[in-house]
MDTraj code that builds the backbone (N, CA, C; nanometers):
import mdtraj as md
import numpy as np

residues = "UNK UNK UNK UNK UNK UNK UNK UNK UNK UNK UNK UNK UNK UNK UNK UNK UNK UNK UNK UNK UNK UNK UNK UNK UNK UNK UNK UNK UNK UNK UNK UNK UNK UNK UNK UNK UNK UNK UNK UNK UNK UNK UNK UNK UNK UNK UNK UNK UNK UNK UNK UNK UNK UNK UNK UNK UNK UNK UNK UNK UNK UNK UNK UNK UNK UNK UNK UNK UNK UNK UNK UNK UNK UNK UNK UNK UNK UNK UNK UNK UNK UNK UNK UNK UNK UNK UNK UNK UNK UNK UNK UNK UNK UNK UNK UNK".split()
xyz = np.array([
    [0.0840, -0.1184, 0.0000],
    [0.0000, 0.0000, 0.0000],
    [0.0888, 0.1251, 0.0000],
    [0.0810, 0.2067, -0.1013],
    [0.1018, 0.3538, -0.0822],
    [0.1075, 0.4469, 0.0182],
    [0.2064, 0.5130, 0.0271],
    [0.1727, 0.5683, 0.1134],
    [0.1181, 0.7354, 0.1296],
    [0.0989, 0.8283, 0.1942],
    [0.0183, 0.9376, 0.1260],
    [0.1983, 1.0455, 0.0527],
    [0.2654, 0.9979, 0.1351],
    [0.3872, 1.0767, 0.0946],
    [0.4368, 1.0333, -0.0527],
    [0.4217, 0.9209, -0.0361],
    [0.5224, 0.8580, -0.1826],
    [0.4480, 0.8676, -0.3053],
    [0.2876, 0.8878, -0.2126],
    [0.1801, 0.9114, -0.3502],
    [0.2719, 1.0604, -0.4150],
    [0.2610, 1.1512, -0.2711],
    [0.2604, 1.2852, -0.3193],
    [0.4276, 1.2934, -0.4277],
    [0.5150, 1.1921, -0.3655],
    [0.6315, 1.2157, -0.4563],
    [0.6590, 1.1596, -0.6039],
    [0.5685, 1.0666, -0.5851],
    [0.5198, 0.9920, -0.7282],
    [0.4674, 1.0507, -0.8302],
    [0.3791, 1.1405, -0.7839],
    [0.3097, 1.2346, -0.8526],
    [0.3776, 1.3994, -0.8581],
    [0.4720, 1.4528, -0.8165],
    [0.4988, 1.5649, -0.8594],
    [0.6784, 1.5787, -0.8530],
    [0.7345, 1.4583, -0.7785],
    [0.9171, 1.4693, -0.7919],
    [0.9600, 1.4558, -0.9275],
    [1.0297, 1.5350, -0.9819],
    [1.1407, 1.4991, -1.0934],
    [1.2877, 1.5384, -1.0386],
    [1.3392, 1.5221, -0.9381],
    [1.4703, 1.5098, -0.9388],
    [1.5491, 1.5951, -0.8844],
    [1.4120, 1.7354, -0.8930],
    [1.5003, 1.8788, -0.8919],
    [1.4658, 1.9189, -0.7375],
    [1.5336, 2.0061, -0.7389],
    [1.5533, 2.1012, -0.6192],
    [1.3577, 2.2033, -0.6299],
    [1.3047, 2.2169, -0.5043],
    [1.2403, 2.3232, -0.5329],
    [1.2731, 2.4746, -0.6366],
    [1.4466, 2.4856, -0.5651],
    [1.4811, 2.5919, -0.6189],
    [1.5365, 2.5888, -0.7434],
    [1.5462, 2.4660, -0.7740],
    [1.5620, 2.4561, -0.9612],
    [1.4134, 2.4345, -1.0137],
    [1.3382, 2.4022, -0.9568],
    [1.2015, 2.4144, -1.0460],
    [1.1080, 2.5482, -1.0447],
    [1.1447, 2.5904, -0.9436],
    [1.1044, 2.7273, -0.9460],
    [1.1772, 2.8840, -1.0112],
    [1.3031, 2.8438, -0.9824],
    [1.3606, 2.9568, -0.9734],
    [1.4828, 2.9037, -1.0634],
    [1.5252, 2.9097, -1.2174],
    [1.6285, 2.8649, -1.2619],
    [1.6997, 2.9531, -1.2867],
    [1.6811, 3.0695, -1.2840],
    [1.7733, 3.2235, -1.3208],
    [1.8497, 3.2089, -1.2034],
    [1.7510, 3.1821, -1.0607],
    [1.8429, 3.1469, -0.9279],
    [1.9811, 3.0615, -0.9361],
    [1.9871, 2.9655, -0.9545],
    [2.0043, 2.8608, -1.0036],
    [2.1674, 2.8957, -1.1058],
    [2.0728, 2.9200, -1.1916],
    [2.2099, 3.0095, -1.3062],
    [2.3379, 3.0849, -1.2351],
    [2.2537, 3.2158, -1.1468],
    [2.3291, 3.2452, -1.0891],
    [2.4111, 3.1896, -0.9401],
    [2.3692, 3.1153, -0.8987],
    [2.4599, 3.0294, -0.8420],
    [2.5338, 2.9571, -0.9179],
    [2.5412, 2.9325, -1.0328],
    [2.6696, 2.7907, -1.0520],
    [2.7570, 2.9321, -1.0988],
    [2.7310, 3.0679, -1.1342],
    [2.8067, 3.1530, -1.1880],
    [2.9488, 3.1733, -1.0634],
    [2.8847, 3.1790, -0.9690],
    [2.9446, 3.2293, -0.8508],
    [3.0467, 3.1353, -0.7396],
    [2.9643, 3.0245, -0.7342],
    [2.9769, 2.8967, -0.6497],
    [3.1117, 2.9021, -0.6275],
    [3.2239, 2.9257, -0.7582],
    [3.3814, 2.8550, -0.7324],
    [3.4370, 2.9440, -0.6040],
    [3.3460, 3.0663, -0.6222],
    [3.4179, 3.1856, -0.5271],
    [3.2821, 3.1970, -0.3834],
    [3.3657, 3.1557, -0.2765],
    [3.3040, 3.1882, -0.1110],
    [3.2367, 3.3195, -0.1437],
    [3.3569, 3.3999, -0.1226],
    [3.2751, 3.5290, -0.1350],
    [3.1849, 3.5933, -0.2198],
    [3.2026, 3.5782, -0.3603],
    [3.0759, 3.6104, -0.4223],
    [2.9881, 3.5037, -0.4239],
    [2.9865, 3.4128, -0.3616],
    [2.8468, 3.3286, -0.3459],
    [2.8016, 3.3788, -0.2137],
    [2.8571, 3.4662, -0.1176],
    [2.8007, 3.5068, 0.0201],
    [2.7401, 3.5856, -0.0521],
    [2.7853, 3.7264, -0.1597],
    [2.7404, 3.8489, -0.1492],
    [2.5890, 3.7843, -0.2648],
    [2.5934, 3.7043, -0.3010],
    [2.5005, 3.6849, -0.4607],
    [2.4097, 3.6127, -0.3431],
    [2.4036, 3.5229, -0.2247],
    [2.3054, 3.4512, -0.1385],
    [2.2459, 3.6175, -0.0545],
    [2.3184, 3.6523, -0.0063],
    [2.2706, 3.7849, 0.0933],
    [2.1800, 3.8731, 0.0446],
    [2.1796, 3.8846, -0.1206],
    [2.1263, 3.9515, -0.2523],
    [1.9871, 3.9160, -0.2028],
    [1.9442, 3.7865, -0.2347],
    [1.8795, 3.7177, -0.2273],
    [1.7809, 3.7285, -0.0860],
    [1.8398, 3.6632, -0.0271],
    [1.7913, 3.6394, 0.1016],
    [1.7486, 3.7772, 0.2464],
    [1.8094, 3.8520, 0.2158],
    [1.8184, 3.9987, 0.2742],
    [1.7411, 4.0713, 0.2028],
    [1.6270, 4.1483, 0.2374],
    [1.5519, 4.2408, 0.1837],
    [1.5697, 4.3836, 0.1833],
    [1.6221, 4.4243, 0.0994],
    [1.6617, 4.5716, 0.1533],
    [1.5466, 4.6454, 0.0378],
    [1.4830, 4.6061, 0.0018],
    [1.3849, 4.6425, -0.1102],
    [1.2027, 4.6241, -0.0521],
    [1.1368, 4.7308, -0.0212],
    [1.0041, 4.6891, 0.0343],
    [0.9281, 4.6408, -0.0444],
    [0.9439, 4.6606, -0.1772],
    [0.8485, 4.5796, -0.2895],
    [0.8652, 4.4272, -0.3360],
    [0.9890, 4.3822, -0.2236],
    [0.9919, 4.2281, -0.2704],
    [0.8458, 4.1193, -0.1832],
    [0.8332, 4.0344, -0.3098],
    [0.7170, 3.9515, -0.2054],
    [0.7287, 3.8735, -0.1519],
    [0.8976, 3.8147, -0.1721],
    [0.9379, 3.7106, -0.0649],
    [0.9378, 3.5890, -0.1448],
    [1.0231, 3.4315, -0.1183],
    [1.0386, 3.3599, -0.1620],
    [0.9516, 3.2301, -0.0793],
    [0.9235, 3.1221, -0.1598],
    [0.8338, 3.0060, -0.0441],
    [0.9178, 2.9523, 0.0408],
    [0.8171, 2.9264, 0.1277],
    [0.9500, 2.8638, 0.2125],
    [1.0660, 2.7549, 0.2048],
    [1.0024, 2.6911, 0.1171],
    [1.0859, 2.5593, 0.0896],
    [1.2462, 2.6250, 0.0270],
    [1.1901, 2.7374, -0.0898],
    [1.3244, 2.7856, -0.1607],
    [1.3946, 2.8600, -0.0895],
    [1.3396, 2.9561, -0.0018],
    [1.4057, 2.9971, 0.1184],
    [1.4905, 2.8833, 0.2177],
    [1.4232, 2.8144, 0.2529],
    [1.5400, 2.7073, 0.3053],
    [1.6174, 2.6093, 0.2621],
    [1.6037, 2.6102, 0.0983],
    [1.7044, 2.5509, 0.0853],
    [1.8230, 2.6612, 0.0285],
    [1.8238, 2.7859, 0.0113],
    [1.8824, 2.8717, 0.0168],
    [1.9681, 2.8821, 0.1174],
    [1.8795, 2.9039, 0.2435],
    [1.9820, 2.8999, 0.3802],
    [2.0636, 2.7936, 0.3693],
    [2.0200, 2.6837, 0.3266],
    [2.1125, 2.5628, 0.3441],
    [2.2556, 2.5794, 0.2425],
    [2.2139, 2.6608, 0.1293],
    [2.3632, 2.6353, 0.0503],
    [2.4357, 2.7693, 0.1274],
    [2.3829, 2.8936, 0.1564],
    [2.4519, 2.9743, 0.2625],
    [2.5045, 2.9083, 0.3564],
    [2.4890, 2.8247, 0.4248],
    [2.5147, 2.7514, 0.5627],
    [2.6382, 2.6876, 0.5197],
    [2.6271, 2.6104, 0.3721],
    [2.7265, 2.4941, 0.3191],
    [2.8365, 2.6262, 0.2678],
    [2.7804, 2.7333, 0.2437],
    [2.9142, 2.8159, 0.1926],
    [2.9965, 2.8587, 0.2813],
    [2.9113, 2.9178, 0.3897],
    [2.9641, 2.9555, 0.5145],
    [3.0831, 2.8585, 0.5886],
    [3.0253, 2.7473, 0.5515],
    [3.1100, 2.6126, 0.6165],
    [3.2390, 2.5638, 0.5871],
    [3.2081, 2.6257, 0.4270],
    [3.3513, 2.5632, 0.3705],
    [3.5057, 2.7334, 0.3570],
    [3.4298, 2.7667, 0.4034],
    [3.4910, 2.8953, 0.4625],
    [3.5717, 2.9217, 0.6165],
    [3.5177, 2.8392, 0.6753],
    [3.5571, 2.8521, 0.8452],
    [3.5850, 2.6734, 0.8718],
    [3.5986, 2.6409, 0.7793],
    [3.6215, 2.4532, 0.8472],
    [3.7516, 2.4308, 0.7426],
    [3.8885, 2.3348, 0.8561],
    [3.9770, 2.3045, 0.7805],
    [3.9178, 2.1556, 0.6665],
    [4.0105, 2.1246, 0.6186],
    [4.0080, 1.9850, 0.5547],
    [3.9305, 1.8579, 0.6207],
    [4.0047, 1.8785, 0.7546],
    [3.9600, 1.7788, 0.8652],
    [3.8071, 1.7988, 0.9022],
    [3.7634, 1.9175, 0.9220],
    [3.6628, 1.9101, 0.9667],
    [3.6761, 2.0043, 1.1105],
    [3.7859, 2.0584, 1.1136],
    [3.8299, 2.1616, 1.2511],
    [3.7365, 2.3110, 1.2069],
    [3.6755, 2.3677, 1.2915],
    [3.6735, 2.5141, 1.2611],
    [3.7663, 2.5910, 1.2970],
    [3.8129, 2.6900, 1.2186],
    [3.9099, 2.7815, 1.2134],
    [3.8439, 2.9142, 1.2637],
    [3.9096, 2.9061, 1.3635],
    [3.8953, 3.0844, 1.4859],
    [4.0430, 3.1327, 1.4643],
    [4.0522, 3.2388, 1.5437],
    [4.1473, 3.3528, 1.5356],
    [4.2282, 3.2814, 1.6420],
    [4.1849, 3.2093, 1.6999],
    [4.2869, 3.1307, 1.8303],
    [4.3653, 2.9967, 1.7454],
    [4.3347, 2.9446, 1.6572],
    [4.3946, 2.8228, 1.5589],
    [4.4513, 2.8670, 1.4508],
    [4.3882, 2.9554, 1.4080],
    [4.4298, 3.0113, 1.2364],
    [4.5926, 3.0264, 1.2200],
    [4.6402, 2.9570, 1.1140],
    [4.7454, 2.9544, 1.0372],
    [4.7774, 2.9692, 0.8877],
    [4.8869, 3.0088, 0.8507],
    [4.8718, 3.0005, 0.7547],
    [4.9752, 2.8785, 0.6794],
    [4.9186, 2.8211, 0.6387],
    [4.9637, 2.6521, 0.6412],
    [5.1364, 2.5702, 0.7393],
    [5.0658, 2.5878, 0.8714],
    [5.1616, 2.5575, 0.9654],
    [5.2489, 2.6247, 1.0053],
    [5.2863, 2.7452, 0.9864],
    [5.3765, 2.8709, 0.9888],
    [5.3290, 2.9194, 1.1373],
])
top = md.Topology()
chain = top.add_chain()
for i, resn in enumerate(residues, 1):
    res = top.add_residue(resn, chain, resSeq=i)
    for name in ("N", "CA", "C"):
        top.add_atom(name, md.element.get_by_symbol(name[0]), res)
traj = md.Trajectory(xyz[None], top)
C-alpha cells in the first residue's frame, strides 16, 4: 500500500531542487558564482536579505534551501580539511 507521501512524490518529484524548479535564473546564478566563497556570500545575501520593500518574498521551501547552501558556503569557509573550525585562536597560515 502507498503511502500518502510517496503518492505525493510519485506524482509531482522529478529530481530537482524546489529551487531549480522554481527559480532557474536562481540557479544560473549560483553555478556563476559557487567557485568563489565570497561572491556566493554576497550573490546569497542579494537574495535572502531584503533591503527592497516591494519584494514579495520567496516560499519557504526555496528559502530554506537557500539557507542551506549559505550555511554549506559559510562552512567551507571557516572549516579546515579535517573538519576543525578555524577561529582567530587556531588560524594559520599553512603551519607557519
Amino acid at each position: 500500500m502507498e503511502t500518502l507521501l510517496q503518492a505525493d512524490r510519485s506524482a509531482s518529484y522529478d529530481g530537482r531542487s524546489h529551487l531549480e524548479a522554481s527559480f532557474p535564473r536562481i540557479v544560473e546564478g549560483l553555478l556563476k558564482v559557487w567557485n568563489s566563497a565570497e561572491a556566493t556570500e554576497h550573490f546569497l545575501d542579494g537574495l535572502l536579505v531584503d533591503d527592497r520593500d516591494d519584494r514579495q518574498g520567496l516560499p519557504e521551501s526555496v528559502f530554506g534551501e537557500l539557507m542551506f547552501l549559505s550555511d554549506l558556503n559559510w562552512k567551507r569557509t571557516h572549516f579546515n580539511d579535517e573538519g576543525v573550525q578555524i577561529t582567530a585562536d587556531n588560524f594559520s597560515f599553512g603551519g607557519l
